[in-house]
KEKE-3310 file (N, C-alpha, C; in steps of 0.2 Angstrom, whole numbers, plus 5000, padded with zeros to 4 digits):
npx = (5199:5190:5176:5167:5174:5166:5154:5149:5154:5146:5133:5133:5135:5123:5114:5116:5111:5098:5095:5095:5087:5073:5074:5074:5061:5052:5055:5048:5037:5033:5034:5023:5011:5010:5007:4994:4987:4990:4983:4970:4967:4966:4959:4944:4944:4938:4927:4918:4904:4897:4885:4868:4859:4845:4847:4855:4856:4850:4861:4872:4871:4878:4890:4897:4907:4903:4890:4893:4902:4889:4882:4893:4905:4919:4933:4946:4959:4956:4942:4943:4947:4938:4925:4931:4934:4922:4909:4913:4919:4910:4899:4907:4908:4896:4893:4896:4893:4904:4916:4931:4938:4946:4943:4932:4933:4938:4924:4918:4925:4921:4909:4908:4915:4907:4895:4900:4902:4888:4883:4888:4880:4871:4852:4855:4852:4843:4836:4846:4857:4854:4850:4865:4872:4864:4867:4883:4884:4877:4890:4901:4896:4894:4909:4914:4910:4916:4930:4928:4927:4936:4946:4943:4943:4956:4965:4958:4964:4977:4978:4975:4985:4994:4992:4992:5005:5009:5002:5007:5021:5020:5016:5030:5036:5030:5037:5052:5052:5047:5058:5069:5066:5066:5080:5085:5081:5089:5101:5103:5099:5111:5121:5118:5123:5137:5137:5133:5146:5161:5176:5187:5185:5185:5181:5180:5195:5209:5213:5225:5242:5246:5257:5270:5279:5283:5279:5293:5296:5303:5311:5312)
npy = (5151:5156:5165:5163:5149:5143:5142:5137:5123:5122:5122:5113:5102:5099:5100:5088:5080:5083:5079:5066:5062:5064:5056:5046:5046:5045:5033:5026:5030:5023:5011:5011:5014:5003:4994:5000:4998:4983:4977:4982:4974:4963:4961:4965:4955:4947:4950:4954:4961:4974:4973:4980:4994:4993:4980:4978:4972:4976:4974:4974:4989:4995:4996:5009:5010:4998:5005:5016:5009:5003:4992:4995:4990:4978:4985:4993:4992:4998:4995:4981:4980:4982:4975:4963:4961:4971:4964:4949:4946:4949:4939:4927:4927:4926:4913:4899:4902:4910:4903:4898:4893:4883:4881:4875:4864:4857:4857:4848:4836:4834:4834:4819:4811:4812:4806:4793:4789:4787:4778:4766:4762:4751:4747:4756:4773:4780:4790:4799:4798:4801:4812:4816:4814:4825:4836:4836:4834:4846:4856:4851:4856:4871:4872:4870:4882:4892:4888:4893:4905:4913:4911:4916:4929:4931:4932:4943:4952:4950:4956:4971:4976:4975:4984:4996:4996:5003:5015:5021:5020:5030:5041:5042:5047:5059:5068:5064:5070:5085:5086:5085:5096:5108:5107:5108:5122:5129:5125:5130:5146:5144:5146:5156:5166:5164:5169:5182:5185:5194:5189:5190:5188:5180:5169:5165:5173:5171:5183:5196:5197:5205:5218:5215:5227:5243:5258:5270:5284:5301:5313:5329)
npz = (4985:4971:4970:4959:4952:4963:4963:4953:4955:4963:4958:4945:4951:4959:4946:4943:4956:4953:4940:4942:4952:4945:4937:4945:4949:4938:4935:4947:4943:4933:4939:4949:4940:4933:4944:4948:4935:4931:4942:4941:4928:4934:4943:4935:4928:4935:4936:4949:4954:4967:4976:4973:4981:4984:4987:4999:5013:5030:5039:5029:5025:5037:5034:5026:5016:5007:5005:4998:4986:4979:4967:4959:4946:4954:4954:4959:4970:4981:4983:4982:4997:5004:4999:5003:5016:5023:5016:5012:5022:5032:5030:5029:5043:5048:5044:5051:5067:5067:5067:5059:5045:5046:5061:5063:5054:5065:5072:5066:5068:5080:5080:5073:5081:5091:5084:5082:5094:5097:5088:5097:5105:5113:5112:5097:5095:5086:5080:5086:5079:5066:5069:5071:5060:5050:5056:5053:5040:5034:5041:5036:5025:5028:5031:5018:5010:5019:5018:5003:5004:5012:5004:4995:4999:5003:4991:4987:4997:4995:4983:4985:4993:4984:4978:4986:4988:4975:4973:4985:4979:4968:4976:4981:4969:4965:4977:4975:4961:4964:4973:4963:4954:4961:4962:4952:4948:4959:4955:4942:4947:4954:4943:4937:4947:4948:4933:4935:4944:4948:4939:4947:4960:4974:4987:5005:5006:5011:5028:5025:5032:5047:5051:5063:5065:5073:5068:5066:5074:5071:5076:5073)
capx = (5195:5188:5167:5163:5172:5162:5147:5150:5156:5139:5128:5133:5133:5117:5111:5118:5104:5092:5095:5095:5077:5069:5075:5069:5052:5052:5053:5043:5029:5031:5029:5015:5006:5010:5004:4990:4984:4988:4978:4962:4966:4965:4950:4940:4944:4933:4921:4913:4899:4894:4876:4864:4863:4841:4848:4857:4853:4854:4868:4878:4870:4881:4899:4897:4910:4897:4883:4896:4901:4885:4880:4899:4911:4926:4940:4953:4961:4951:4937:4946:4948:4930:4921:4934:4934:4917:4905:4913:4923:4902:4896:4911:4905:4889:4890:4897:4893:4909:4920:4935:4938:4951:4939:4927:4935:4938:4920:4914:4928:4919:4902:4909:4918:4898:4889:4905:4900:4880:4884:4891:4875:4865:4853:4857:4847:4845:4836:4850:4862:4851:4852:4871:4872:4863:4874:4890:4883:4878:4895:4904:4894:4898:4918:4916:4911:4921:4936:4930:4925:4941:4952:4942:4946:4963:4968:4958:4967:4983:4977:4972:4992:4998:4987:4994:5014:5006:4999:5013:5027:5015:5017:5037:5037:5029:5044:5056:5049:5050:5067:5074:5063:5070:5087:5085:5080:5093:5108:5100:5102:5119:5124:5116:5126:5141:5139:5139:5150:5166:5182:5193:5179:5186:5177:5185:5200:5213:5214:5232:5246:5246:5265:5271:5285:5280:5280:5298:5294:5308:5313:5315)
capy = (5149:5161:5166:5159:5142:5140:5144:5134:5116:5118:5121:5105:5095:5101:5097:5080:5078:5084:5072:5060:5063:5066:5048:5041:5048:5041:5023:5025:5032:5016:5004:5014:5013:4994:4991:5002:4993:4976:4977:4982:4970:4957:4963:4966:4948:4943:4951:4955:4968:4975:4972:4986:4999:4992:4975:4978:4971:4980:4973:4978:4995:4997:4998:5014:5009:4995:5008:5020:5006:4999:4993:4996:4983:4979:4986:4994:4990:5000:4990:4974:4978:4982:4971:4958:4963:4971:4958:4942:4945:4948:4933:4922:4927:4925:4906:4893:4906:4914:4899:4899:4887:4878:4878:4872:4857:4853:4857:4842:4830:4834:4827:4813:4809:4810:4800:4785:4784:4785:4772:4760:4761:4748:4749:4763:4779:4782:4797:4804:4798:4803:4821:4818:4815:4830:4842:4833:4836:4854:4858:4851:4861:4877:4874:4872:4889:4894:4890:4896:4913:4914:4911:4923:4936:4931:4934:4951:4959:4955:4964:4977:4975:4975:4992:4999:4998:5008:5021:5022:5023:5038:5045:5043:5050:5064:5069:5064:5076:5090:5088:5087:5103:5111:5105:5111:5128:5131:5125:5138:5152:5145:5147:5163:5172:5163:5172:5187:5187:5196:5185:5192:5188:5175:5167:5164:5171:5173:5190:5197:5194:5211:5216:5216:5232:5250:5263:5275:5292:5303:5321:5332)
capz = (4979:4967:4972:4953:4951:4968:4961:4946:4956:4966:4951:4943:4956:4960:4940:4943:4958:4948:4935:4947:4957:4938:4935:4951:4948:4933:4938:4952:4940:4928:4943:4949:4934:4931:4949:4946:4927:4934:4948:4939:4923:4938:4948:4933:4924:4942:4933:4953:4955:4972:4976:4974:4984:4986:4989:5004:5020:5034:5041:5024:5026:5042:5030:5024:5007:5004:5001:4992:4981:4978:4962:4955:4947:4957:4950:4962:4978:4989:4982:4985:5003:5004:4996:5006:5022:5025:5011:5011:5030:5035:5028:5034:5050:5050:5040:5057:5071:5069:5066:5054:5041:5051:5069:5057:5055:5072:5074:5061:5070:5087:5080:5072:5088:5094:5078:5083:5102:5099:5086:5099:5112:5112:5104:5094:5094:5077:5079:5088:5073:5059:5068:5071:5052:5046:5057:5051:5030:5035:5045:5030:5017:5029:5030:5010:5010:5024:5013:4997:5006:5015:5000:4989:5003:5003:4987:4987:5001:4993:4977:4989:4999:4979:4975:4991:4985:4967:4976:4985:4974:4963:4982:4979:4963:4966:4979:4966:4954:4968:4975:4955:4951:4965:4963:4948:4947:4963:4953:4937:4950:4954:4936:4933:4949:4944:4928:4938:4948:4945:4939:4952:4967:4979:4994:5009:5006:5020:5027:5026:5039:5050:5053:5070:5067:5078:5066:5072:5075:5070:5079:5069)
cpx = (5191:5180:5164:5164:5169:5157:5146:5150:5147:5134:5129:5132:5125:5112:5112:5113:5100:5089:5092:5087:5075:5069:5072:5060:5049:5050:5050:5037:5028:5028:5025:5010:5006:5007:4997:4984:4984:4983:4970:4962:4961:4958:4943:4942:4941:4929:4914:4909:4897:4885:4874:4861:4852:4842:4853:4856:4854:4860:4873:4876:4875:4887:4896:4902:4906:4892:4888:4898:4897:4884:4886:4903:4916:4930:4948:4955:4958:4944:4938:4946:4942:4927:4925:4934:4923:4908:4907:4916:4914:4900:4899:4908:4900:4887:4892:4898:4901:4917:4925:4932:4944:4947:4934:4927:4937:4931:4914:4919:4923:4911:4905:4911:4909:4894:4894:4903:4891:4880:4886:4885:4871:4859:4853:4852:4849:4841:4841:4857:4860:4851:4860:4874:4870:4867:4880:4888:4882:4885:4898:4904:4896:4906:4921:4916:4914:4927:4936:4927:4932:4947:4952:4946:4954:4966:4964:4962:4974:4983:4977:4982:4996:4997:4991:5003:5013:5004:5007:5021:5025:5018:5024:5039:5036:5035:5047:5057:5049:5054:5069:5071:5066:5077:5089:5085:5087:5099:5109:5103:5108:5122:5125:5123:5131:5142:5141:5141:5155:5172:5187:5191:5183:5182:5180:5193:5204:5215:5224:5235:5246:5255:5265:5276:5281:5283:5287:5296:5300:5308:5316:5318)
cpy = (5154:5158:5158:5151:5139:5138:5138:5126:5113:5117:5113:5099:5094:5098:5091:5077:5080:5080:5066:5057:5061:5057:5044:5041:5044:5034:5023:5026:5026:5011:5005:5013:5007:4990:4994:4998:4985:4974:4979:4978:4964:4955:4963:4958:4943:4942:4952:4961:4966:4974:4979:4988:4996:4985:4973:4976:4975:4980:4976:4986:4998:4999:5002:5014:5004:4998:5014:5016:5001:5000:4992:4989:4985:4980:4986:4995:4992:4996:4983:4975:4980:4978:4963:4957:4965:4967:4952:4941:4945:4940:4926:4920:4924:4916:4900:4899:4907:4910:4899:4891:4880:4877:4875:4864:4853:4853:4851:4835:4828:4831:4821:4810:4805:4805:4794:4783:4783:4779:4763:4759:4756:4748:4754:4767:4780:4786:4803:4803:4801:4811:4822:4819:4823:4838:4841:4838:4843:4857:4857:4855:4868:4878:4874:4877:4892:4895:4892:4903:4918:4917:4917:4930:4938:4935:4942:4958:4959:4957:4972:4980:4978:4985:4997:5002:5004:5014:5025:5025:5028:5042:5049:5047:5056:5071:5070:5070:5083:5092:5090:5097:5108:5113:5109:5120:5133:5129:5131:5144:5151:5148:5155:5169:5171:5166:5181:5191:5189:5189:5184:5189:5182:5175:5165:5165:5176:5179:5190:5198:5202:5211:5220:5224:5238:5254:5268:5283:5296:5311:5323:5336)
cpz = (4976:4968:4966:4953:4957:4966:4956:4948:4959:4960:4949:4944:4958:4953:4940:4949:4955:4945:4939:4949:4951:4938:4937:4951:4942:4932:4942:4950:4937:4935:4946:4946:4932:4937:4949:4940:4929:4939:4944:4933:4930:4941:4942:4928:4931:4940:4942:4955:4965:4970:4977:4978:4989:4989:4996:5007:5026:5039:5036:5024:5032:5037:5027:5014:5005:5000:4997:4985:4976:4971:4955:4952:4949:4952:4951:4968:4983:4988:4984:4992:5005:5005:5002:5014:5026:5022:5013:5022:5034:5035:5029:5039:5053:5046:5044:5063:5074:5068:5060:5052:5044:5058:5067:5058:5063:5076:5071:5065:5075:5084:5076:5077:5093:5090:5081:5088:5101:5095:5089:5104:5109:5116:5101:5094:5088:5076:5081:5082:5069:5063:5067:5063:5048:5049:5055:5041:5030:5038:5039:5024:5020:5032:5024:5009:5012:5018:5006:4999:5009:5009:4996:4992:5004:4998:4985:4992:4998:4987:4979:4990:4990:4976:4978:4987:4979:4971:4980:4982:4969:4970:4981:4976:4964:4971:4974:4964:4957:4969:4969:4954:4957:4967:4959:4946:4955:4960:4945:4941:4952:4949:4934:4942:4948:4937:4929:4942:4944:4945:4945:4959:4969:4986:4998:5009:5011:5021:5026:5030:5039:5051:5059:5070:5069:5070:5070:5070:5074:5072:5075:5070)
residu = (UNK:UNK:UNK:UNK:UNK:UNK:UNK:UNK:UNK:UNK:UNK:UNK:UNK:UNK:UNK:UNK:UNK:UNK:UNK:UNK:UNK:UNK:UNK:UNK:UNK:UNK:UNK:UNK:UNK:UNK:UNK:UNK:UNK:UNK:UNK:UNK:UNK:UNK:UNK:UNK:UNK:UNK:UNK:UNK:UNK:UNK:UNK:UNK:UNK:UNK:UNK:UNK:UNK:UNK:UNK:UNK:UNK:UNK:UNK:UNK:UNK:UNK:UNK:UNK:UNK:UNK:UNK:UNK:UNK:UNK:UNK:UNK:UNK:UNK:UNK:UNK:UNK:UNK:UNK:UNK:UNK:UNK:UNK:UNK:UNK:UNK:UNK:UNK:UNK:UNK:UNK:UNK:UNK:UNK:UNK:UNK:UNK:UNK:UNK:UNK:UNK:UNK:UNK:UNK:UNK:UNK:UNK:UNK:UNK:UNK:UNK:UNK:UNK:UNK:UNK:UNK:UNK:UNK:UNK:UNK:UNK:UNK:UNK:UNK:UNK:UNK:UNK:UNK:UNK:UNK:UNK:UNK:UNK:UNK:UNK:UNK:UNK:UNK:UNK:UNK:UNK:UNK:UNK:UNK:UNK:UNK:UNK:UNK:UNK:UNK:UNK:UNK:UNK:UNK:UNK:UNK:UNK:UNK:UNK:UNK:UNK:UNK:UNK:UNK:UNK:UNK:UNK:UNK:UNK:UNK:UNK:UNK:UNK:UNK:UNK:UNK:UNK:UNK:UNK:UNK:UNK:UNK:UNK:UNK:UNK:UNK:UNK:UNK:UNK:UNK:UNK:UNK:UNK:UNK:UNK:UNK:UNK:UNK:UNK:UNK:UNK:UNK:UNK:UNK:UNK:UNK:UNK:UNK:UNK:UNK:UNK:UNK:UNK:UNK:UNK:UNK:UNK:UNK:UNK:UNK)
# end
């Protein structure tokens, strides 16, 4: 095969990944940029602000993104897994000594279990009811919170998880856009030695068959 149309089938093929990558970067930028833009329409139609930076407690003083985003409105995923993790996952915590919103409820059964049997003693302790009562309405009020603190935090990490894919695929793109430009400018240089090489130039081609006959020596 002749050096040049070598040179010539890689180049092509080569501009044909090029193409290719450029492409992919392309689309990996658009959904980038749509997981990016959606993600802060989302976050900022919360309308939620970090607490300022004098407002702090010392406990939220321990998270270090707490006091860097203090003050800021939520906007973008690392903020959502911030504000959800080390704000609302704090306060979770610290609102039925540690208890979920599902242990919660096993934990308002368990006094009701207790207000139905002191209910049956005769005669009733009704100051032991009237406290089992006001732990029950307090329990209730911190599993209401419980679930609306849990939920908030829910749908913030998978903002965050959504943010994450955006970041991401910019990661990808960026690649992409390397390998093409690379493809690129190495199928150029194929072109250009292809142009010059000589016409006549073959690559691998098979040496000539040696002939077995002795040369005959003739006396003169």
């Amino acid at each position: 095969m002749k050096r040049r149309t070598l040179d010539i089938m890689f180049s092509v093929g080569g501009l044909a990944l090029a193409g290719l990558h450029i492409v992919m970067g392309l689309v990996l930028t658009s959904n980038a940029n749509f997981a990016r833009n959606y993600t802060e329409d989302q976050l900022s139609a919360q309308n939620i602000s970090f607490k300022a930076a004098d407002k702090l407690t010392a406990e939220e003083q321990q998270a270090a993104c707490l006091v860097e985003y203090a003050g800021q409105r939520l906007r973008t995923g690392a903020q959502a897994e911030c504000y959800a993790n080390e704000y609302i996952g704090l306060h979770v915590k610290n609102t039925a000594e540690g208890r979920t919103y599902a242990s919660q409820g096993d934990f308002v059964n368990g006094l009701k279990a207790q207000l139905a049997a002191a209910q049956k003693v005769t005669p009733p302790d009704q100051a032991a009811i009237a406290d089992l009562n006001t732990k029950i309405t307090a329990a209730n009020a911190a599993r209401e919170t419980l679930f609306k603190g849990e939920t908030l935090r829910g749908l913030l990490l998978t903002s965050y998880g959504f943010s994450v894919f955006g970041t991401k695929g910019g990661q990808a793109a960026n690649v992409a856009y390397g390998v093409g430009a690379l493809m690129l400018l190495l199928s150029i240089a194929g072109l250009v030695h292809a142009y010059r090489t000589p016409r006549t130039k073959t690559f691998a081609a098979p040496e000539p068959a040696l002939s077995n006959s002795q040369p005959v020596l003739v006396n003169a």
